[in-house]
Backbone as JSON Lines, residues from 0, in Angstrom:
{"i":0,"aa":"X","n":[0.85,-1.17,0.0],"ca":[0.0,0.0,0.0],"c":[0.9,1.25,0.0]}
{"i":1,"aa":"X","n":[0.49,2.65,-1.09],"ca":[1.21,3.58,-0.56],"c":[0.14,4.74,0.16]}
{"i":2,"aa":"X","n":[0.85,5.03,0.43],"ca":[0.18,6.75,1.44],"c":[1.24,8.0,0.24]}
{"i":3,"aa":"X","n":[0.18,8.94,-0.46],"ca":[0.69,10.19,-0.95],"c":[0.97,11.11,0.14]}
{"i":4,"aa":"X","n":[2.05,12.13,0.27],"ca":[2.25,12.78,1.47],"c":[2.71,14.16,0.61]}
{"i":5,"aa":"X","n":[2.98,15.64,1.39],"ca":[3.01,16.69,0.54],"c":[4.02,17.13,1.65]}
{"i":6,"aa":"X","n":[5.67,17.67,1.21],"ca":[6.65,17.54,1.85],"c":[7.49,19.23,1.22]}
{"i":7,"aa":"X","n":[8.22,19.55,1.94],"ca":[8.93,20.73,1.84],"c":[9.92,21.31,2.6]}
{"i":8,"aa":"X","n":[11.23,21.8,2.01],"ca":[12.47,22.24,2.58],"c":[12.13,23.67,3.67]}
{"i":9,"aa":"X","n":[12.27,24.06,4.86],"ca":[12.25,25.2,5.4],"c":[13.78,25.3,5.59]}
{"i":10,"aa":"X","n":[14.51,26.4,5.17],"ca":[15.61,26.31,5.66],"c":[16.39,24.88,5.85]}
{"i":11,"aa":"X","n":[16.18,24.59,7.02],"ca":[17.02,23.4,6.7],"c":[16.75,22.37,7.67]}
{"i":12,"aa":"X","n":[15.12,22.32,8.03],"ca":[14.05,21.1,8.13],"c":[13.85,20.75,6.83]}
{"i":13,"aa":"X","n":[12.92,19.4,7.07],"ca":[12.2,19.15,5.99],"c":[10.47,18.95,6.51]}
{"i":14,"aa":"X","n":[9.69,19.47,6.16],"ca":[8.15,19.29,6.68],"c":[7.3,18.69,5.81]}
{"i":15,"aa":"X","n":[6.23,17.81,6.31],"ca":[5.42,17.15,5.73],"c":[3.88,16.59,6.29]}
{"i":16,"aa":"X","n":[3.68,15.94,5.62],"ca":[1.77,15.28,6.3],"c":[1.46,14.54,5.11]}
{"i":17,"aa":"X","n":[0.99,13.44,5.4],"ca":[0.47,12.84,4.98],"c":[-0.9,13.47,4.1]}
{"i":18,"aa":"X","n":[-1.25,12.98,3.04],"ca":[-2.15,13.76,2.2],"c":[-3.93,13.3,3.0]}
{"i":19,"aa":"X","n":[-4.08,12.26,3.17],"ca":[-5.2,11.66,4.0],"c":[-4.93,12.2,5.54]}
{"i":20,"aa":"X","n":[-4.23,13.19,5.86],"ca":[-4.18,13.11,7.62],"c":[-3.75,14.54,7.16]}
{"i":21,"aa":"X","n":[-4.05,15.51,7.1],"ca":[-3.77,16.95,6.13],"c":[-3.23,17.68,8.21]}
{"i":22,"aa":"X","n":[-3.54,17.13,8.85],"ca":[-3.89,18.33,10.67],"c":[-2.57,18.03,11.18]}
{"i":23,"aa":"X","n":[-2.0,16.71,10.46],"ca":[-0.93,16.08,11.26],"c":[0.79,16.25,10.87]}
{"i":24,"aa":"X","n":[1.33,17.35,11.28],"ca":[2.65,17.28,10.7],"c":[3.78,17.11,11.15]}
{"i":25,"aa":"X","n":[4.81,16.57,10.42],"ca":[6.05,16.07,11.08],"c":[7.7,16.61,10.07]}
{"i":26,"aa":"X","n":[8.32,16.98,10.73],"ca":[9.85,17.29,10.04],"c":[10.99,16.15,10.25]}
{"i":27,"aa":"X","n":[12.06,16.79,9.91],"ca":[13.45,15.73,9.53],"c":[14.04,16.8,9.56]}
{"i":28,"aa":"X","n":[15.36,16.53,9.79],"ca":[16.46,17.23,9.31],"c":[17.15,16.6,7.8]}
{"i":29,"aa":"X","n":[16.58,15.35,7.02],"ca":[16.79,14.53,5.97],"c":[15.34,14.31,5.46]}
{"i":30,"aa":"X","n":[15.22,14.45,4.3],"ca":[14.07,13.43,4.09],"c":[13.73,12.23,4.39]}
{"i":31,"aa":"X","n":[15.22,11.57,4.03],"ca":[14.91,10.28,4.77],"c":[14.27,10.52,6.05]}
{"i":32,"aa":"X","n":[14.59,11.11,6.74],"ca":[14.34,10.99,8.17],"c":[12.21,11.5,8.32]}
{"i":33,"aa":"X","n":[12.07,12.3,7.59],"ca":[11.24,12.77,7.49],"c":[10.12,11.83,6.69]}
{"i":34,"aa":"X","n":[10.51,11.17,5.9],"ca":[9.59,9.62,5.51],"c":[9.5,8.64,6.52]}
{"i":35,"aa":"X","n":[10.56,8.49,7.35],"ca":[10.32,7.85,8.44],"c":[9.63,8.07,9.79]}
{"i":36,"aa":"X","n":[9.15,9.75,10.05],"ca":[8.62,10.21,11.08],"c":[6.75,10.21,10.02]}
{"i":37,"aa":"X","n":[6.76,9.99,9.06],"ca":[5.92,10.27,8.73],"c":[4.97,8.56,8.71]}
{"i":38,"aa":"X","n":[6.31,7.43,8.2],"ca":[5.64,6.5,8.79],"c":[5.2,6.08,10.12]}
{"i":39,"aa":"X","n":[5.53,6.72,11.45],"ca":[5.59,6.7,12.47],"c":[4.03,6.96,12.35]}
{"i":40,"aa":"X","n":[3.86,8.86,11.46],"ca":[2.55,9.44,12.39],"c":[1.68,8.26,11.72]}
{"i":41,"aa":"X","n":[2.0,7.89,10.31],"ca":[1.0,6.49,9.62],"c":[0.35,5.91,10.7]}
{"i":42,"aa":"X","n":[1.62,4.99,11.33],"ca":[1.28,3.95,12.05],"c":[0.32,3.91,13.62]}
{"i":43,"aa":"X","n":[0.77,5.43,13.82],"ca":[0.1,5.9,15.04],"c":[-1.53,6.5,15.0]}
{"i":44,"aa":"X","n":[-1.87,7.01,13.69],"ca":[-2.82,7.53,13.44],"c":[-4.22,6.34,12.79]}
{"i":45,"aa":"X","n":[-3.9,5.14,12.31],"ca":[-4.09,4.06,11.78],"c":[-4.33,3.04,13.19]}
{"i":46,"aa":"X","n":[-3.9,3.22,14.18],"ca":[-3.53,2.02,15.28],"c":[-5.22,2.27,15.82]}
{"i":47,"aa":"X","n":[-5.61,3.23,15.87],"ca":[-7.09,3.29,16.85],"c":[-6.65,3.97,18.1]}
{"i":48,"aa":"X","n":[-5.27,3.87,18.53],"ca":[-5.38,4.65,20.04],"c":[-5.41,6.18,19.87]}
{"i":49,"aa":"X","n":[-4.73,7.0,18.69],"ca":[-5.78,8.07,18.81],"c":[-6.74,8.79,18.49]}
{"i":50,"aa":"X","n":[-7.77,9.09,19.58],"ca":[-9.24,9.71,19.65],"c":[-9.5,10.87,18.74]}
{"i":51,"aa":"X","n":[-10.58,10.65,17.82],"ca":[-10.94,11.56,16.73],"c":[-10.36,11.98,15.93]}
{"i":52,"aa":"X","n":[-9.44,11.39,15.3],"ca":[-8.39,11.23,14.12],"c":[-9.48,11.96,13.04]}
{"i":53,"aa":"X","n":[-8.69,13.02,12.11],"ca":[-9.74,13.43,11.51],"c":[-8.81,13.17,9.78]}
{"i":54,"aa":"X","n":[-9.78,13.15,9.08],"ca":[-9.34,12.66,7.84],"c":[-9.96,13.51,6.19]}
{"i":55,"aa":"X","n":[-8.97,13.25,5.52],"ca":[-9.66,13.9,4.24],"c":[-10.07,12.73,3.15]}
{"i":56,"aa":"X","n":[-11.5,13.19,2.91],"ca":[-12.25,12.12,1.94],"c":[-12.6,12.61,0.47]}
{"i":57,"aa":"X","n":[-13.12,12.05,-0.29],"ca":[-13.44,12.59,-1.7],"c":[-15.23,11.88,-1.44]}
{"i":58,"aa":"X","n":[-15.61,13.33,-1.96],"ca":[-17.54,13.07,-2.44],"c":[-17.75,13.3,-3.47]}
{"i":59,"aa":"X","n":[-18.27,12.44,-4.22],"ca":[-18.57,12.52,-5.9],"c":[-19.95,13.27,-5.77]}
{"i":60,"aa":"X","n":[-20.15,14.21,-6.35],"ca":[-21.25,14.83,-6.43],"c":[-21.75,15.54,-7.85]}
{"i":61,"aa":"X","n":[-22.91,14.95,-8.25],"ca":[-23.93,14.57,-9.22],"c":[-24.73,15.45,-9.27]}
């Protein structure tokens, strides 16, 4: 499975979020590092322990 995520240099972080979890953001000082904090928030946000996880959906509208 992949997760799309939307990522960017500040100076000399790197910042990101997951594209389905838009509230939730995480940096690196590497990207690498910053794909890896991002699988973290994945795994944490996905697990059920936290309360009212909010999410972005698509509505087809007719």
């Amino acid at each position: 499975m992949k997760q799309r995520y939307i990522y960017w240099q500040d100076d000399d972080m790197w910042l990101g979020f997951l594209e389905e979890y838009p509230d939730y953001w995480t940096q690196g000082e590497t990207e690498e590092e910053l794909r890896d904090n991002l699988l973290d928030i994945y795994n944490e946000l996905t697990s059920g322990t936290i309360p009212n996880v909010r999410k972005v959906a698509e509505l087809e509208v007719l």
